[in-house]
N, C-alpha and C positions, 0 to 999 in steps of 0.2 A: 238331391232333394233339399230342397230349402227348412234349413234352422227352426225359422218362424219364433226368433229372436224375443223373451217374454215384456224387455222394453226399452222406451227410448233413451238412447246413447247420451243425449244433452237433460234433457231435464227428469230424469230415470220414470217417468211414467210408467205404469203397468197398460200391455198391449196386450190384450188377448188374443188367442190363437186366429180367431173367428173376425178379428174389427176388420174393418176397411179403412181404419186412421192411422195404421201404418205402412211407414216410408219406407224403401231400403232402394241400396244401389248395385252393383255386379257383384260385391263385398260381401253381401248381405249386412253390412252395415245398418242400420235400423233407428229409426227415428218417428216419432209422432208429428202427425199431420201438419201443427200449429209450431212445431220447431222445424219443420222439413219448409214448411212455405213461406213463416214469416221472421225466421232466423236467419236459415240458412240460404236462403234466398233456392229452392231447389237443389242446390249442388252438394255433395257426402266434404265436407271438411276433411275427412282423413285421404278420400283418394282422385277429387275433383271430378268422380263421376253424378251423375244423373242420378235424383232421388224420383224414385217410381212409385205407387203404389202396388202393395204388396200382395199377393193372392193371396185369397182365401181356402185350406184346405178343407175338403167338402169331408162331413161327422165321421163317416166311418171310416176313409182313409187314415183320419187324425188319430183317431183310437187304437189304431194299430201303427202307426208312424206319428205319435204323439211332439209337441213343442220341443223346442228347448227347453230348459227352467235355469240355464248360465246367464248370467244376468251381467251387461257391458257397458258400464257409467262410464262418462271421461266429463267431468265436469268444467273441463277447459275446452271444451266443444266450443262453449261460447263465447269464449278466448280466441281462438284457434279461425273462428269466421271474421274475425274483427281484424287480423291481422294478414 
């Protein structure tokens, strides 16, 4: 079962369980839309896979298999694409 990660990895945005603006790759590595498309050119920096959009888990599922709330900054993400 997917994390469903509370947000993105490069610029710590809050992702909520439910958005559709976030990214993640096999990793579940996890990124917002606007860093997934226009940073990272699609691709996860940590493992050169493919940044997907993320499914939505449908209310009552979530409620009883709830989010994440561990929260995975690497601030050098956008360090890390540049090089």
């Amino acid at each position: 079962m997917l994390e469903l990660r509370p947000n993105c990895e490069c610029c710590d945005r809050d992702l909520a369980p439910d958005t559709r603006e976030a990214m993640i790759c096999t990793f579940e590595c996890t990124f917002c839309a606007e860093c997934a498309g226009n940073l990272l050119g699609g691709v996860c920096p940590n493992c050169g896979g493919e940044l997907v959009r993320r499914p939505v888990r449908p209310p009552g599922p979530l409620a009883r298999n709830p989010a994440s709330t561990v929260r995975v900054f690497n601030p050098d993400c956008r360090a890390a694409k540049a090089s």
